[in-house]
N, C-alpha and C positions, 0 to 999 in steps of 0.2 A: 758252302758255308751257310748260305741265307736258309737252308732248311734245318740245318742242327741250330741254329739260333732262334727260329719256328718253333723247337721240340724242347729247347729252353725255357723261352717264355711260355710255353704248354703245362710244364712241370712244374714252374712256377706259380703259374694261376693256382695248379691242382693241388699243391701242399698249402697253396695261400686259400682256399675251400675251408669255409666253417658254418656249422649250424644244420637243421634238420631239412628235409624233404622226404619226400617219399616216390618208391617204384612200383608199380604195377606188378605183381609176381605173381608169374605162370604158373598152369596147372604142371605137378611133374617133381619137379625139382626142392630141394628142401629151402631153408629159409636163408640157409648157409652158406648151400652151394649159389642158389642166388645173389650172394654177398660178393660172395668169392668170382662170381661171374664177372658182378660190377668192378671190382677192385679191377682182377683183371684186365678188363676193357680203358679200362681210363688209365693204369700204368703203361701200357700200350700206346694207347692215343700221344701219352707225354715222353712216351720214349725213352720211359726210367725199364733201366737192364738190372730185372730183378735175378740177379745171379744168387742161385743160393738161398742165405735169410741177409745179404752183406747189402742189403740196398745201406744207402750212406742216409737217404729220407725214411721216415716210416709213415706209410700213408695210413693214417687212424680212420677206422669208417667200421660202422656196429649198426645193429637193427634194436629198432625197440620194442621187440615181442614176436614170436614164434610164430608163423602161419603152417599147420598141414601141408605134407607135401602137396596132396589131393587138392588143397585147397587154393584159392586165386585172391587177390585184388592187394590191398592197401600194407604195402609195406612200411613202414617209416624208419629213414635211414640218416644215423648222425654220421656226420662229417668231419675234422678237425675236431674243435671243441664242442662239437654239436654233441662227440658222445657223452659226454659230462650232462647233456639232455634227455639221454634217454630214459630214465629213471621214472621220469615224470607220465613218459608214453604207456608205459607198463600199470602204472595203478589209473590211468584216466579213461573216459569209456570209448567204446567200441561198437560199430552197428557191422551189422551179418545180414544177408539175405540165404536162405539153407534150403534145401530143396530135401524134403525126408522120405522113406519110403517105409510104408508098414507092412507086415506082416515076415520079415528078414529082420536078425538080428547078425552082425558080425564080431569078431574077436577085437577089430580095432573101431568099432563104431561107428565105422563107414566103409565106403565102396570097394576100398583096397585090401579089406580084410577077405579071414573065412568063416562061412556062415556057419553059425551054430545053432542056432533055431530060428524054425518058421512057423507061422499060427497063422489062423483064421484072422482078416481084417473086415472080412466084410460087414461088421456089425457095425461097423465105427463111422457113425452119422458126422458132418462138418461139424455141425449143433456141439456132439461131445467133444469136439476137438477143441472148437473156441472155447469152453468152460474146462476144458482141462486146463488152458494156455495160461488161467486167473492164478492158478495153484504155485504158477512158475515165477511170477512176475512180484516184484519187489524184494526183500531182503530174503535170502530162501538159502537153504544147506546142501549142497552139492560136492558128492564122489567124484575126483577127477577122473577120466580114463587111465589104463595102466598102461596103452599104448600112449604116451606124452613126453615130451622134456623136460618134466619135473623130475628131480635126482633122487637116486638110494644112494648113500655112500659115495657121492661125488660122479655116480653113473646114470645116466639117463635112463627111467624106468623103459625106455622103446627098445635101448641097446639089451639091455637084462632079458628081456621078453623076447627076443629075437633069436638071443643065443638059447633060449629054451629054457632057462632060469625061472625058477618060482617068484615071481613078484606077489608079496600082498598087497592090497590096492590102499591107497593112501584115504585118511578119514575124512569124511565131509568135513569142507570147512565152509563158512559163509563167502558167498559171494552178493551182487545187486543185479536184479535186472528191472532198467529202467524203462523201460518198456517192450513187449510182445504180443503182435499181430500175425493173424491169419491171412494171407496175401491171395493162395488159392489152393482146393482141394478138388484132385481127382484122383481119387482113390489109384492104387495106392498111392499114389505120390502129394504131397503137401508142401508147400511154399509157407516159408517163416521170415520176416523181418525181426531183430532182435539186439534192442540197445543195452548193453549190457557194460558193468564194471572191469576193473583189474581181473587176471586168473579164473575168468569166468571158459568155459568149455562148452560150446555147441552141442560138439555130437555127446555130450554128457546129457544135456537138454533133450534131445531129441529122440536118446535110449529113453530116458524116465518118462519120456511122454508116451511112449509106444507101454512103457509096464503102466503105467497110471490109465492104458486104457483096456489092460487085460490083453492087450496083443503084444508086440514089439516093434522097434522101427529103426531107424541107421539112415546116417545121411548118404545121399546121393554128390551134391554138390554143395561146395559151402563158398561164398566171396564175403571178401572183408569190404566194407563197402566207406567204411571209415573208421579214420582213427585219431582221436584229439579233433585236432581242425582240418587235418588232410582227410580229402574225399577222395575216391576213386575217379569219378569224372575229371574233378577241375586240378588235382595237383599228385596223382599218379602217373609218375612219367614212364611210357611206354620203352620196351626192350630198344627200339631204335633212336630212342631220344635220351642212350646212357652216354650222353659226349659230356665234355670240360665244360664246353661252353654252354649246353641246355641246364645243368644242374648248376651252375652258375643263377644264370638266369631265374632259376626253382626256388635257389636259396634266399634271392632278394624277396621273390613274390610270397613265400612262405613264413622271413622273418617277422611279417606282420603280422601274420597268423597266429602267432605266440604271443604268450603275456610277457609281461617284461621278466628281468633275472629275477626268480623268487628270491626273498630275504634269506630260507631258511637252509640255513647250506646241505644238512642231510637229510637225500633221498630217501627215504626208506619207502619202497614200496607196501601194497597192502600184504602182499604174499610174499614171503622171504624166500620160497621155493623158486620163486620165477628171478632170472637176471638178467639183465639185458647183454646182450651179448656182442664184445667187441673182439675182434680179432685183427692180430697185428702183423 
C-alpha cells in the first residue's frame, strides 16, 4: 500500500506543477518529440496509466518556441497554467551561439540538408566578415527558410517539402537583431553570438551572410543559449534532472525570473505564423 500512496502523492505534486522552466534539448530529436519525451517520463514517475487518450488527469505542458532538430540548448517549457505563458516566450529575445561554414550551401541551411552549391571561400578576409555582420544587425528584413514550422494551409512548410511538394518561400518580413558578434574565424568555419527578437532564423542569417559575401555558408552547429531569462548554464535542466521533484524545484527558482501577470490579457505575438505549441 505505502508505495501506491508514494505514486499518489507523485501525481498529485505533478498535476499540482504550474508556470515556466526550461530543458536543455539535445542535438537529434525535434522540439516535440522532446516534449513528448518529458511528458512521458514524469506520467511514469507518478504512475498515471495513460491508457488510451482516457487518462481521467490531463497533464498540460507546451514549449515556447521551435528549436531545429540539429540544433541544442534552451528550451522553455510551460506547465499547468505556465502554458497560458508561453505567448510571451515567442515574441521576447533570444541569444544563439552558431558555428557557420562557408563555401557549402544546403537545401535546409544547415548540416542535415543536401548540398546544392559550393564556391570559392578563400577570398573572405575576418575584416569582411565583421563589416558584413553591421548590415545584419538591428531592424533588417528577412526570408525565413522553407525548411521551418511556419504553416501553408495549416501544414508545416518542412512536412510540404519533405513530401516533395513545391513550396514558395514565404516573403521577408521584419524581424530585430539586437546584437551580432564575431566570436572566431577559421576559415571555413565562423563562430556567431546573436541576440536577436521573435521569428528571427539563424540559418536564414547565416545563408545571407555567405551571399552578401559572394560565396555561400550553412550552419554547422547552432545552441540556444537563452531565452527570456532562462540561460542554458543556470536554469536548463539536464535529460537526468526530468524528475517531479527537480522541476518542482525549477519552477520556484524560475517564478522570479518572470515579471509579474502582465495587465494585458491578449498575447499576440510579433509573428502570427509562429505558435506556441501545447499538446495535450
Amino acid at each position: 500500500e505505502a508505495g501506491g500512496a508514494a505514486l499518489g502523492r507523485a501525481a498529485d505534486k505533478l498535476f499540482s506543477l504550474s508556470g515556466l522552466f526550461a530543458v536543455r534539448k539535445p542535438k537529434g530529436p525535434t522540439s516535440a518529440a522532446v516534449l513528448n519525451l518529458l511528458k512521458e517520463r514524469l506520467l511514469a514517475e507518478a504512475g498515471v496509466q495513460t491508457n488510451g487518450n482516457k487518462r481521467s488527469q490531463v497533464l498540460k505542458i507546451g514549449h515556447g518556441g521551435t528549436l531545429d532538430s540539429a540544433a541544442t540548448g534552451v528550451l522553455v517549457v510551460g506547465i499547468g497554467k505556465g502554458t497560458k505563458m508561453l505567448g510571451t516566450m515567442l515574441a521576447g529575445s533570444k541569444k544563439y551561439t552558431a558555428i557557420g561554414m562557408l563555401g557549402k550551401a544546403t537545401d535546409t541551411l544547415d548540416a542535415t540538408g543536401k548540398v546544392t552549391e559550393e564556391k570559392p571561400y578563400d577570398q573572405v578576409t575576418k575584416r569582411d566578415l565583421e563589416n558584413v555582420l553591421q548590415k545584419f544587425t538591428g531592424d533588417i528584413m528577412q526570408v525565413p527558410p522553407l525548411y521551418s514550422a511556419l504553416k501553408k494551409d495549416g501544414e508545416r512548410l518542412s512536412t510540404l517539402m519533405k513530401r516533395g511538394e513545391a513550396v514558395e518561400a514565404k516573403p521577408a518580413r521584419p524581424v530585430r537583431v539586437y546584437s551580432l558578434s564575431l566570436q572566431q574565424f577559421q576559415p571555413p568555419l565562423f563562430t556567431l553570438d546573436v541576440e536577436c527578437g521573435g521569428g528571427f532564423y539563424v540559418r536564414s542569417l547565416v545563408n545571407d551572410i555567405g551571399k552578401e559575401l559572394c560565396t555561400c555558408a550553412t550552419v554547422q552547429e547552432l545552441t540556444r543559449t537563452k531565452q527570456g531569462p532562462f540561460t542554458l548554464e543556470e536554469h536548463a535542466l539536464h535529460e537526468d534532472k526530468w524528475t517531479i521533484d527537480e522541476i518542482a524545484r525549477s519552477l520556484e527558482h524560475c517564478t522570479a525570473l518572470l515579471p509579474a501577470e502582465p495587465a494585458r490579457k491578449k498575447l499576440k505575438t510579433e509573428h502570427p505564423g509562429e505558435t506556441a505549441v501545447i499538446c495535450e
